[in-house]
Backbone atoms as SQL, in Angstrom:
CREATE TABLE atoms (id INTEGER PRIMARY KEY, chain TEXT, resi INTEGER, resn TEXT, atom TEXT, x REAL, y REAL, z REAL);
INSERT INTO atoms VALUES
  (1, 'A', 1, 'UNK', 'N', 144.938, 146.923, 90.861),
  (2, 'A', 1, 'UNK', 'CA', 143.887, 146.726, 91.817),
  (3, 'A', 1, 'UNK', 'C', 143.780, 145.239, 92.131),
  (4, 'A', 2, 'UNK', 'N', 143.840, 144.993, 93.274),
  (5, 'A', 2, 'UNK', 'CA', 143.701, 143.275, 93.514),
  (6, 'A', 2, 'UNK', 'C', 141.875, 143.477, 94.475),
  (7, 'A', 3, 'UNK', 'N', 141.695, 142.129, 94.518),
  (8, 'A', 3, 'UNK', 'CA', 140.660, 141.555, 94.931),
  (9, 'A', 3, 'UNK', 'C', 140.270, 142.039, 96.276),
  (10, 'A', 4, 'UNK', 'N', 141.433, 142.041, 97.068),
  (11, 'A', 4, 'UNK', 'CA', 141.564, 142.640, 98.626),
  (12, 'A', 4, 'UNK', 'C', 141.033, 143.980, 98.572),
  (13, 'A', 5, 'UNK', 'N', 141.395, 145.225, 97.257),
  (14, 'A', 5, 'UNK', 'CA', 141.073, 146.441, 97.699),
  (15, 'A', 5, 'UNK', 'C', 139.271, 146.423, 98.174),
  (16, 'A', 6, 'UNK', 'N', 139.106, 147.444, 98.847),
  (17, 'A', 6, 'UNK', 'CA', 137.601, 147.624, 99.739),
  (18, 'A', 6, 'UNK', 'C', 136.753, 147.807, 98.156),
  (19, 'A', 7, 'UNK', 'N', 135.299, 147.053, 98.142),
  (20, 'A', 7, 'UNK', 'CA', 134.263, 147.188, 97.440),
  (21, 'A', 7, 'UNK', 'C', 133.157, 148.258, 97.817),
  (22, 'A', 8, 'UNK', 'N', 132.608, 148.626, 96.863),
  (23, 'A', 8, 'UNK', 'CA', 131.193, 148.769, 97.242),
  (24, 'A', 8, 'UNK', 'C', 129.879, 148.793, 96.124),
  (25, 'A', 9, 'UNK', 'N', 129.120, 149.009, 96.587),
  (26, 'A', 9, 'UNK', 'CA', 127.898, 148.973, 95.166),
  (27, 'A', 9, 'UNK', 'C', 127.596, 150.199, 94.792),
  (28, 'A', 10, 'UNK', 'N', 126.621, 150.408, 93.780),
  (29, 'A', 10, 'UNK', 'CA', 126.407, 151.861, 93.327),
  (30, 'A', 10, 'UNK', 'C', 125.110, 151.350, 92.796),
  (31, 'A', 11, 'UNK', 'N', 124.466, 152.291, 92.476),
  (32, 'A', 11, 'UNK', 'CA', 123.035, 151.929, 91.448),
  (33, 'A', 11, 'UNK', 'C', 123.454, 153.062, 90.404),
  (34, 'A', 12, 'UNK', 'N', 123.204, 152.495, 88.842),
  (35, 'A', 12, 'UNK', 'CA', 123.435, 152.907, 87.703),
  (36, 'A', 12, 'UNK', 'C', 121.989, 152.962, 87.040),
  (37, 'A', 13, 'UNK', 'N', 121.904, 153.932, 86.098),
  (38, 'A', 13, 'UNK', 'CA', 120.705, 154.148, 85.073),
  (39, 'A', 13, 'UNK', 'C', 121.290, 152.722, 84.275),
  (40, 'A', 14, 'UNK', 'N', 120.097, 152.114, 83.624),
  (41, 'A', 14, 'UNK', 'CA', 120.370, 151.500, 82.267),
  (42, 'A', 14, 'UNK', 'C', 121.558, 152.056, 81.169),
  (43, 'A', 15, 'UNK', 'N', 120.853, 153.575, 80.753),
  (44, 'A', 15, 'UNK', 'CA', 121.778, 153.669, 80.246),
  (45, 'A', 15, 'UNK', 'C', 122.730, 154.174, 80.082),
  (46, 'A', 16, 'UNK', 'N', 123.783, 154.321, 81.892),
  (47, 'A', 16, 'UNK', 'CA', 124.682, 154.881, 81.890),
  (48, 'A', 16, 'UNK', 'C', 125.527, 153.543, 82.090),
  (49, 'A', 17, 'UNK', 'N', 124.761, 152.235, 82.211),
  (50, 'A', 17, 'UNK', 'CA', 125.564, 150.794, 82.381),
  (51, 'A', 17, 'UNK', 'C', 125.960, 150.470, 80.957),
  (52, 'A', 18, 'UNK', 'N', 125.213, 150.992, 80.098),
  (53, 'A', 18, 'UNK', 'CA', 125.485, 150.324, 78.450),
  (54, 'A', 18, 'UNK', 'C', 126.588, 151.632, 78.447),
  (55, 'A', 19, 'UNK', 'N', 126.361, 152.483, 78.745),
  (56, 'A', 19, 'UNK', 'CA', 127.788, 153.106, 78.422),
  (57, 'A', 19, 'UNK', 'C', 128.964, 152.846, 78.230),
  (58, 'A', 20, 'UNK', 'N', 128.762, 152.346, 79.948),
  (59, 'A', 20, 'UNK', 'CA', 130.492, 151.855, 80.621),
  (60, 'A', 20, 'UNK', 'C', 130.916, 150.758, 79.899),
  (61, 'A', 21, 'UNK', 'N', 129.876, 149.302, 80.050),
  (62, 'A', 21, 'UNK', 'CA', 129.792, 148.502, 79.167),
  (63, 'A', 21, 'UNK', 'C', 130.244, 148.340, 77.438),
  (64, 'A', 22, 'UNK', 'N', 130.257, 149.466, 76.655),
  (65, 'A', 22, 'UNK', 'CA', 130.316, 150.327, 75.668),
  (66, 'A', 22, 'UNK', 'C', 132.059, 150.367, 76.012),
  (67, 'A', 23, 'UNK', 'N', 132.325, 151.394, 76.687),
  (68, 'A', 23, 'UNK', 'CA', 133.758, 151.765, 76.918),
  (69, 'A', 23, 'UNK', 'C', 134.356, 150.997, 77.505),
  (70, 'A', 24, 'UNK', 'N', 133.979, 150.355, 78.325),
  (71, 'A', 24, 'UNK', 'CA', 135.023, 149.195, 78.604),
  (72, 'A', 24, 'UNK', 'C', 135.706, 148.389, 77.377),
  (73, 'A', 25, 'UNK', 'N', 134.330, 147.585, 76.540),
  (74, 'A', 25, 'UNK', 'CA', 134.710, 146.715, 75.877),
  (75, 'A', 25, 'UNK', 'C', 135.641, 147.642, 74.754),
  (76, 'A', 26, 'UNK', 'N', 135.630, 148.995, 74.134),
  (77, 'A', 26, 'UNK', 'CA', 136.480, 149.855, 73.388),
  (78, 'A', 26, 'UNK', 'C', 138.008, 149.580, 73.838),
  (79, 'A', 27, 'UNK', 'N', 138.544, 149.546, 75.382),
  (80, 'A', 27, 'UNK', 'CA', 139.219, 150.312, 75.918),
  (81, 'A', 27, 'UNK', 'C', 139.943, 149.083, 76.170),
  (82, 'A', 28, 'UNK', 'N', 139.502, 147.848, 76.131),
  (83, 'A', 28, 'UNK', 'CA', 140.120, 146.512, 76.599),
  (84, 'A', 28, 'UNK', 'C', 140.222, 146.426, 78.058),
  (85, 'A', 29, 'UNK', 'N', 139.209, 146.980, 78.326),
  (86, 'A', 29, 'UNK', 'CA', 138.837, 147.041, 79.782),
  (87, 'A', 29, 'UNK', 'C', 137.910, 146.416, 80.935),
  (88, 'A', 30, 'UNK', 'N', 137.954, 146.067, 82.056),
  (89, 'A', 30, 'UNK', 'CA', 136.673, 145.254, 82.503),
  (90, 'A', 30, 'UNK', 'C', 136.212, 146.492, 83.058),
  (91, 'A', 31, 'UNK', 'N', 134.769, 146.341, 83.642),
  (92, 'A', 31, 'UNK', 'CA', 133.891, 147.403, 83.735),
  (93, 'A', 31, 'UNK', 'C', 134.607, 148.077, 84.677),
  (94, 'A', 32, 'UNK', 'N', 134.869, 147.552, 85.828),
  (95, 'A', 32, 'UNK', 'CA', 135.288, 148.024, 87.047),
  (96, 'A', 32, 'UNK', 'C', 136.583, 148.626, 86.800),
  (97, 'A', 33, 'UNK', 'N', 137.588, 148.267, 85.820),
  (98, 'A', 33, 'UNK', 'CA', 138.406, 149.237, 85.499),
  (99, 'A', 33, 'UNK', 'C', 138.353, 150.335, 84.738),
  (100, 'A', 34, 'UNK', 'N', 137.612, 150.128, 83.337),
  (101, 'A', 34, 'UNK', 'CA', 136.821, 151.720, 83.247),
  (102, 'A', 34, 'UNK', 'C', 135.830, 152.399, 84.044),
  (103, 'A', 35, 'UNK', 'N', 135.453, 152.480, 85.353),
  (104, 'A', 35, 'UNK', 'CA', 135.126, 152.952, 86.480),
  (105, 'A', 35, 'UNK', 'C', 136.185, 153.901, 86.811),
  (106, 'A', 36, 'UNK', 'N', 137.112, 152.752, 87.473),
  (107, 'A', 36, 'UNK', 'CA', 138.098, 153.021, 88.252),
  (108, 'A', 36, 'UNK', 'C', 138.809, 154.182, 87.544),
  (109, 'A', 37, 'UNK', 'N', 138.961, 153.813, 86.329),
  (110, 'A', 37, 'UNK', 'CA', 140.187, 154.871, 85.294),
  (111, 'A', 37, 'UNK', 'C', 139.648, 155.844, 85.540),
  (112, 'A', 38, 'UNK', 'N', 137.989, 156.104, 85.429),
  (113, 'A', 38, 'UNK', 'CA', 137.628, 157.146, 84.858),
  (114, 'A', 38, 'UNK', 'C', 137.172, 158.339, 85.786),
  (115, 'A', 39, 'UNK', 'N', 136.996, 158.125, 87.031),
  (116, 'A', 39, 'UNK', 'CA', 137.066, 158.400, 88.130),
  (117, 'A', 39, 'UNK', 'C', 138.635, 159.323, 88.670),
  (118, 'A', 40, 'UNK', 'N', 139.466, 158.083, 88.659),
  (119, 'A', 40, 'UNK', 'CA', 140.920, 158.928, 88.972),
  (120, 'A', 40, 'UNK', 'C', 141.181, 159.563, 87.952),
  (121, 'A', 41, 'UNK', 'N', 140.873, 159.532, 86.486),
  (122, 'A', 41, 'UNK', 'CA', 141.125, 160.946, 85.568),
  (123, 'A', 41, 'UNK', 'C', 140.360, 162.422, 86.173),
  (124, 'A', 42, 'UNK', 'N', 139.261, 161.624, 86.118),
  (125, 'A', 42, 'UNK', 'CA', 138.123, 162.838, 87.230),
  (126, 'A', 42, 'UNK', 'C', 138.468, 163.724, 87.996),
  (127, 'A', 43, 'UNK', 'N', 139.158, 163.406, 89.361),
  (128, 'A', 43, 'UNK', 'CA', 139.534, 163.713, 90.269),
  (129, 'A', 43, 'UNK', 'C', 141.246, 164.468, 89.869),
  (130, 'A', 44, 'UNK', 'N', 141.907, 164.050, 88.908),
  (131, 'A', 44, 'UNK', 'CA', 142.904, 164.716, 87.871),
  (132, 'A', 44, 'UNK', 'C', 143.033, 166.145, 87.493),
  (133, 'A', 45, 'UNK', 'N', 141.652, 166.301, 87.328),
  (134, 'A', 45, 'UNK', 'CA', 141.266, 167.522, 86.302),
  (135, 'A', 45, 'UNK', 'C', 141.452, 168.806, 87.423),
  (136, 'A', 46, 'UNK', 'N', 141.346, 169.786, 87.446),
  (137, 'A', 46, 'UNK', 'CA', 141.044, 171.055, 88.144),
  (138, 'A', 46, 'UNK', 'C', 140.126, 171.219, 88.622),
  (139, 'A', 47, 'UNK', 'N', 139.957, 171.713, 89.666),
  (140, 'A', 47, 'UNK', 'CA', 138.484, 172.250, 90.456),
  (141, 'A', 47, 'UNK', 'C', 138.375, 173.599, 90.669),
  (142, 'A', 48, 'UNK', 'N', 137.539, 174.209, 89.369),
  (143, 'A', 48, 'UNK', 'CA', 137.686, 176.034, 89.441),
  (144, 'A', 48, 'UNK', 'C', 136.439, 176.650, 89.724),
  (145, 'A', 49, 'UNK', 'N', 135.709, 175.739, 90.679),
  (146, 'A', 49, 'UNK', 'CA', 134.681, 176.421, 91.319),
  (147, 'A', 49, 'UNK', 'C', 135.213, 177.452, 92.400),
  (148, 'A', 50, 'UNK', 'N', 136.435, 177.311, 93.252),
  (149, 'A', 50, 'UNK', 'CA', 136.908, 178.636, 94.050),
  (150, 'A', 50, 'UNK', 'C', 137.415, 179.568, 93.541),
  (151, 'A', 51, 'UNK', 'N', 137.942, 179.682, 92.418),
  (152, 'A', 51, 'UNK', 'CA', 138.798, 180.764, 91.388),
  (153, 'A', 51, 'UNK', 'C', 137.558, 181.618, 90.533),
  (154, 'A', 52, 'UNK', 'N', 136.183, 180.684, 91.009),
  (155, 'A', 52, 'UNK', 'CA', 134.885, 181.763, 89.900),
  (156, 'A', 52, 'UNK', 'C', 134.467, 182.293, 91.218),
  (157, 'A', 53, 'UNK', 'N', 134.079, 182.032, 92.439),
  (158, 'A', 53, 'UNK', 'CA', 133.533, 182.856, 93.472),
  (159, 'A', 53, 'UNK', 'C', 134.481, 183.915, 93.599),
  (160, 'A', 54, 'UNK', 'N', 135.922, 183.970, 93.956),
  (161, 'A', 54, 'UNK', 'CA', 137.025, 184.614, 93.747),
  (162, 'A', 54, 'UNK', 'C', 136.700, 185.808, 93.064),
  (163, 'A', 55, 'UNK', 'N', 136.449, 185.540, 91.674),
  (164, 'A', 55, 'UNK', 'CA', 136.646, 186.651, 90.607),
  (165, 'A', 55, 'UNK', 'C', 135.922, 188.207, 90.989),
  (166, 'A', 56, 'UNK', 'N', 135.014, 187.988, 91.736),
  (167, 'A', 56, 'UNK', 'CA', 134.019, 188.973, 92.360),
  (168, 'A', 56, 'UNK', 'C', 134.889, 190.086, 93.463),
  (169, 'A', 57, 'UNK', 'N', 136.073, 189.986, 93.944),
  (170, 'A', 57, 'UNK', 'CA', 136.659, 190.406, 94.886),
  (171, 'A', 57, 'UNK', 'C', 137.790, 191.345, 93.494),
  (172, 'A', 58, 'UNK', 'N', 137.715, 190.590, 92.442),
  (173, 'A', 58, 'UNK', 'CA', 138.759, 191.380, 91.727),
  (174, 'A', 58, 'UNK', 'C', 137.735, 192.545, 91.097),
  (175, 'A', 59, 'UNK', 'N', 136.311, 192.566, 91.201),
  (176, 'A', 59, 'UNK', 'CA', 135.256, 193.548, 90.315),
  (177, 'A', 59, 'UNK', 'C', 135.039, 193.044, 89.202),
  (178, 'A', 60, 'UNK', 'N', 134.750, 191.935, 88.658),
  (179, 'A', 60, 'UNK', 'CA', 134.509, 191.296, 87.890),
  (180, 'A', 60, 'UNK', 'C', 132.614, 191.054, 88.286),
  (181, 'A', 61, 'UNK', 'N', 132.351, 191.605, 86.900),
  (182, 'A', 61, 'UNK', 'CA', 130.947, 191.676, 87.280),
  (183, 'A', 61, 'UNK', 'C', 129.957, 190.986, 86.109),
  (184, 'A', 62, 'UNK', 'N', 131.112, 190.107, 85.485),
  (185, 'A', 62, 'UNK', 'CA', 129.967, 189.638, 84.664),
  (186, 'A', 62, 'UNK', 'C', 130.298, 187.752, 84.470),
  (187, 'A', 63, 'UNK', 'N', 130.179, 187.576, 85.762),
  (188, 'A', 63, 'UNK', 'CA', 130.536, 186.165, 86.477),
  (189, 'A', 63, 'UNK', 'C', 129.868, 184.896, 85.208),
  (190, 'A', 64, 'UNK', 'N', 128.778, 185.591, 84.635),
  (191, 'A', 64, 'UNK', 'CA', 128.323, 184.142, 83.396),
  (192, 'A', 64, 'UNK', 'C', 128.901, 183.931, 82.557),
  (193, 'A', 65, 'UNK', 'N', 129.700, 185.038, 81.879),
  (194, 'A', 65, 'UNK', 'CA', 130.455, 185.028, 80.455),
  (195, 'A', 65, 'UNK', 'C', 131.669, 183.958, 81.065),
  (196, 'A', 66, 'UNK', 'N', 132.241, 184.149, 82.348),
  (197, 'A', 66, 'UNK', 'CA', 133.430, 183.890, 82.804),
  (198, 'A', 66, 'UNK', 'C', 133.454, 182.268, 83.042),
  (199, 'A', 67, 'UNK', 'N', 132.054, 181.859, 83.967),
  (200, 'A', 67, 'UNK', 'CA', 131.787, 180.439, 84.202),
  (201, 'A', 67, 'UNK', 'C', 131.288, 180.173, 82.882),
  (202, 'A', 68, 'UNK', 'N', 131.106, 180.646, 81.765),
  (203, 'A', 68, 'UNK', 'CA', 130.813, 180.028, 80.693),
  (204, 'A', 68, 'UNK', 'C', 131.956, 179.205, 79.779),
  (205, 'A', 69, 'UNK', 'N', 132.839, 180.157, 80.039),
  (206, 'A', 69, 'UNK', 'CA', 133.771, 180.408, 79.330),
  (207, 'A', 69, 'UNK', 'C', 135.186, 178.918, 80.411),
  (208, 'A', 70, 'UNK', 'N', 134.940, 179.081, 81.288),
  (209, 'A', 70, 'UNK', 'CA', 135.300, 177.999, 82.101),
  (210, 'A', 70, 'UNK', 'C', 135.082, 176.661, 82.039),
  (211, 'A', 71, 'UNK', 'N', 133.569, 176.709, 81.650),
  (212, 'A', 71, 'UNK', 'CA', 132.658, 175.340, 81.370),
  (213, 'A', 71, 'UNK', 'C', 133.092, 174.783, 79.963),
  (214, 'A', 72, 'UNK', 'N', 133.415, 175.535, 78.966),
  (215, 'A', 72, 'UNK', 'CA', 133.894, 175.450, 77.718),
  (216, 'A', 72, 'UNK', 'C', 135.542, 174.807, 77.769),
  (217, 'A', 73, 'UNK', 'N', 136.125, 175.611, 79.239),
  (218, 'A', 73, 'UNK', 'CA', 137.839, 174.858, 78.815),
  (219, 'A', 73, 'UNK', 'C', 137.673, 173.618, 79.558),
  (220, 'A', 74, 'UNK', 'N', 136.995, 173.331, 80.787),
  (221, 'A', 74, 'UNK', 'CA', 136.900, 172.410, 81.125),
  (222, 'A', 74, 'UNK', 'C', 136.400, 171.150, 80.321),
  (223, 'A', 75, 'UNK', 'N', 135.174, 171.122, 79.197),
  (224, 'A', 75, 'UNK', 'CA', 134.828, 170.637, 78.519),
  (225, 'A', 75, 'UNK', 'C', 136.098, 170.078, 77.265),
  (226, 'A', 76, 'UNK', 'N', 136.773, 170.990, 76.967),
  (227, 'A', 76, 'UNK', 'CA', 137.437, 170.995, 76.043),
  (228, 'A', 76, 'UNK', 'C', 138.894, 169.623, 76.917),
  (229, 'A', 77, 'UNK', 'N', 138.914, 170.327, 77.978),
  (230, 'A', 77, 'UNK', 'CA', 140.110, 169.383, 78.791),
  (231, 'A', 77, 'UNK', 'C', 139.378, 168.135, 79.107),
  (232, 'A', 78, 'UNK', 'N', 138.361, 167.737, 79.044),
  (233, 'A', 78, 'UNK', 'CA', 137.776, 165.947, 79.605),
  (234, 'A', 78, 'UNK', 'C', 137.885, 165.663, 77.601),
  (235, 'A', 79, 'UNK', 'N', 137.927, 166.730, 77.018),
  (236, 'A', 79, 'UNK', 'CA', 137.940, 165.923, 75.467),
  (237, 'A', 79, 'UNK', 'C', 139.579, 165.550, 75.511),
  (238, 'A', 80, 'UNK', 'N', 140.410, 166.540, 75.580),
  (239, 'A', 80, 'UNK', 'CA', 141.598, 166.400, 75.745),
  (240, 'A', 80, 'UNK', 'C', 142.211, 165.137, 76.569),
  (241, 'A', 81, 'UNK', 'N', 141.511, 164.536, 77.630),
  (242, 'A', 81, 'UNK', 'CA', 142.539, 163.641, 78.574),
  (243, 'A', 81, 'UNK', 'C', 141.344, 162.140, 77.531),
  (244, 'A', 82, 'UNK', 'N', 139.835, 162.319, 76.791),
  (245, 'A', 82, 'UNK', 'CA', 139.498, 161.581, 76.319),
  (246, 'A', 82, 'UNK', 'C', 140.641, 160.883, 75.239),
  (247, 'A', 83, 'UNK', 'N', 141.010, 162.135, 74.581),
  (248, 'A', 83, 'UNK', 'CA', 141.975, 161.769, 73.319),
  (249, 'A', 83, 'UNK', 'C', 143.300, 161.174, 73.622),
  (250, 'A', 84, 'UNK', 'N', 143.425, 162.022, 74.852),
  (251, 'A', 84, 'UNK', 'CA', 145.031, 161.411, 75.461),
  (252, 'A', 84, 'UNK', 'C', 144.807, 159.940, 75.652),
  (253, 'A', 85, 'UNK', 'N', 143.409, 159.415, 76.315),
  (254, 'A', 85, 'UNK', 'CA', 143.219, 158.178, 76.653),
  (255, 'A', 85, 'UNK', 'C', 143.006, 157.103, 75.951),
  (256, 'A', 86, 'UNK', 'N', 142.728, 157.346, 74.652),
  (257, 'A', 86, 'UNK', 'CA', 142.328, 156.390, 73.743),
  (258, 'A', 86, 'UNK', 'C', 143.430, 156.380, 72.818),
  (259, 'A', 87, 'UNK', 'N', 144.562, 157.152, 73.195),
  (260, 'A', 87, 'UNK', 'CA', 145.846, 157.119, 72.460),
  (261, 'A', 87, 'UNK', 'C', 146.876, 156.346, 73.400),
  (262, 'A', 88, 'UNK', 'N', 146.542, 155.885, 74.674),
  (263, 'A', 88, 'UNK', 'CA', 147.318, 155.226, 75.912),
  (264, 'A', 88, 'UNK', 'C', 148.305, 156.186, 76.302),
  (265, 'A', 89, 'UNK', 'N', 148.142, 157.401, 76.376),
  (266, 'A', 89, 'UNK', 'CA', 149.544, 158.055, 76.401),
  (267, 'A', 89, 'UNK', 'C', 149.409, 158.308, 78.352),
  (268, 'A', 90, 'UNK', 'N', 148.250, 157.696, 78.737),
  (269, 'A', 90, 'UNK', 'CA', 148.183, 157.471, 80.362),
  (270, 'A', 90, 'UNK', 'C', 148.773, 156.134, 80.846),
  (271, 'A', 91, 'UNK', 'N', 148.831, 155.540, 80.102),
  (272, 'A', 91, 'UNK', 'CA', 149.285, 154.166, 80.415),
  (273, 'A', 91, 'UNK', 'C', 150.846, 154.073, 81.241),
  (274, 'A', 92, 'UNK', 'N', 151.838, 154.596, 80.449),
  (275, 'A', 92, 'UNK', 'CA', 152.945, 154.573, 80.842),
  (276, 'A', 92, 'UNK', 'C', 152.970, 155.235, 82.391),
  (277, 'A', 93, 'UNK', 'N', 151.890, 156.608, 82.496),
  (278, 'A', 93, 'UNK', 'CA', 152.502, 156.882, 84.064),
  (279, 'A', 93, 'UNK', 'C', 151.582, 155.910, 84.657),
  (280, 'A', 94, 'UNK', 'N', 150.684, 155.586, 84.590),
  (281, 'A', 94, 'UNK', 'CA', 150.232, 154.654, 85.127),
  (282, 'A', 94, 'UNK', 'C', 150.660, 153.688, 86.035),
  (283, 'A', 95, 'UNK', 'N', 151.634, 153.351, 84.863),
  (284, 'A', 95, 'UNK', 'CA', 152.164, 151.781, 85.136),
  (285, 'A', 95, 'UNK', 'C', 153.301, 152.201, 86.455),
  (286, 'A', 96, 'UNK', 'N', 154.191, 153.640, 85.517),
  (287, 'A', 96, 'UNK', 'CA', 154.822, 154.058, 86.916),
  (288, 'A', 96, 'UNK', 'C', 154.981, 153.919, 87.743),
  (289, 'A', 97, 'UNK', 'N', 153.632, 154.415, 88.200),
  (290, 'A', 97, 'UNK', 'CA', 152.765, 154.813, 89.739),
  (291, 'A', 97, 'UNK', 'C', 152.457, 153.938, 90.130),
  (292, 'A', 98, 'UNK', 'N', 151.922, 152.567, 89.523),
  (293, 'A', 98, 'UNK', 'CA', 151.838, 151.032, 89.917),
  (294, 'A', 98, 'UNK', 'C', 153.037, 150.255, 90.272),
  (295, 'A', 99, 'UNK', 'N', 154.093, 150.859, 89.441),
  (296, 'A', 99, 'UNK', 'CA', 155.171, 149.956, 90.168),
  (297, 'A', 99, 'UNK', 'C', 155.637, 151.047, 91.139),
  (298, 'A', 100, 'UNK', 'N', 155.828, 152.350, 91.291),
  (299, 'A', 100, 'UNK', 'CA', 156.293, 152.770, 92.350),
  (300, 'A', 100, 'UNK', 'C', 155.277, 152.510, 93.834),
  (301, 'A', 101, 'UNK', 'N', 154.263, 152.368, 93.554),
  (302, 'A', 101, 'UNK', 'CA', 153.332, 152.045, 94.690),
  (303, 'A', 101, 'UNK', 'C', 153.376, 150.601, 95.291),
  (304, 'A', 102, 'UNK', 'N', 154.191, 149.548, 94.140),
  (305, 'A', 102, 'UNK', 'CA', 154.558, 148.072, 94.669),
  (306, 'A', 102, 'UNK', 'C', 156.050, 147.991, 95.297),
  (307, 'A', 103, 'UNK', 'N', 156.542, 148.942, 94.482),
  (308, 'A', 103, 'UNK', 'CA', 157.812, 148.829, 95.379),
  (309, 'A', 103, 'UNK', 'C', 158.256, 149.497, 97.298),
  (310, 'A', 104, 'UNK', 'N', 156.990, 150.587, 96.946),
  (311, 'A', 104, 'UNK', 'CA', 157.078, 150.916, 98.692),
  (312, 'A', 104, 'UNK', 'C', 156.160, 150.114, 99.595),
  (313, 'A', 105, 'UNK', 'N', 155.521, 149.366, 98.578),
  (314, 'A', 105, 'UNK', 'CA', 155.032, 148.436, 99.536),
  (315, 'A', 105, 'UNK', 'C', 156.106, 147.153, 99.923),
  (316, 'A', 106, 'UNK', 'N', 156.400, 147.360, 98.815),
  (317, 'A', 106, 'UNK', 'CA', 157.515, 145.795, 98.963),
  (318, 'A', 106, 'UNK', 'C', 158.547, 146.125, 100.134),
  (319, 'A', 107, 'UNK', 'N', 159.115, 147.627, 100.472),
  (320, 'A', 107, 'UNK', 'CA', 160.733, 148.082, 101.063),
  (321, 'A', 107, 'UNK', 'C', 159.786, 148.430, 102.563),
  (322, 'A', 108, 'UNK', 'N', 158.213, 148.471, 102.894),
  (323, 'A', 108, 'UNK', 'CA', 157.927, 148.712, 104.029),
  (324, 'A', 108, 'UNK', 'C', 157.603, 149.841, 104.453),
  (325, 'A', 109, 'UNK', 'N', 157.926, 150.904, 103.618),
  (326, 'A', 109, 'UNK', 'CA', 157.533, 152.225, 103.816),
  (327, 'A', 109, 'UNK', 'C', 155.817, 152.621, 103.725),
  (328, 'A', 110, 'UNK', 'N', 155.744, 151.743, 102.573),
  (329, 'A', 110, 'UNK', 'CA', 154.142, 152.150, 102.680),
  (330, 'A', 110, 'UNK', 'C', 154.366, 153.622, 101.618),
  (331, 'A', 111, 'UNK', 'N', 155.066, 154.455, 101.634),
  (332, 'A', 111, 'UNK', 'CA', 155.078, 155.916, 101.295),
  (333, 'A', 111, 'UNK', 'C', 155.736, 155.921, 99.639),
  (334, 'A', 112, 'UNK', 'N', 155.077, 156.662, 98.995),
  (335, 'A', 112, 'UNK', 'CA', 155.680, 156.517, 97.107),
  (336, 'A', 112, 'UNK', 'C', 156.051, 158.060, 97.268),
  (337, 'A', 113, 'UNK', 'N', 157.443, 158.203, 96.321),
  (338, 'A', 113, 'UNK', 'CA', 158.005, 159.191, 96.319),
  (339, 'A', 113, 'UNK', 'C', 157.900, 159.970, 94.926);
């Protein structure tokens, strides 16, 4: 991330700032990059809010056990990419994706393959 990318502000609780603050300094991170990380892990994860409206068309009639039971793997997967993360095992594609994203900038394409 350089200086150039677009800003903006947010308003934070107290104590969702001691959080970040909290995890940053864990993570060897500045705030704005545990933001940033934690966000694009975010957006990473699955979105199975259309696969639970869905289930109703198959006769599935007991839609709470199911979103419960959803809420539980999902939970279990933000522990999972937590553990992955504090083990750096994101780092390497990371870096990848950082140099493949400098190099199509560098050849003019603009486009990462």
């Amino acid at each position: 991330m350089s200086r150039t990318d677009p800003q903006m502000k947010i308003r934070l609780s107290a104590e969702l700032k001691a959080s970040i603050e909290q995890a940053s300094a864990a993570n060897n991170r500045t705030m704005n990059a545990e933001i940033a990380h934690r966000l694009e892990r975010s957006f990473s994860m699955p979105d199975l809010s259309g696969h639970i409206r869905s289930l109703s068309r198959y006769g599935v009639q007991q839609p709470r056990d199911i979103i419960g039971t959803i809420v539980e793997l999902q939970r279990a997967l933000g522990k999972a990419h937590a553990l992955a993360d504090s083990l750096n095992l994101f780092e390497p594609v990371a870096k990848a994706n950082m140099e493949a994203e400098e190099a199509s900038e560098s050849d003019g394409t603009g486009t990462v393959s």
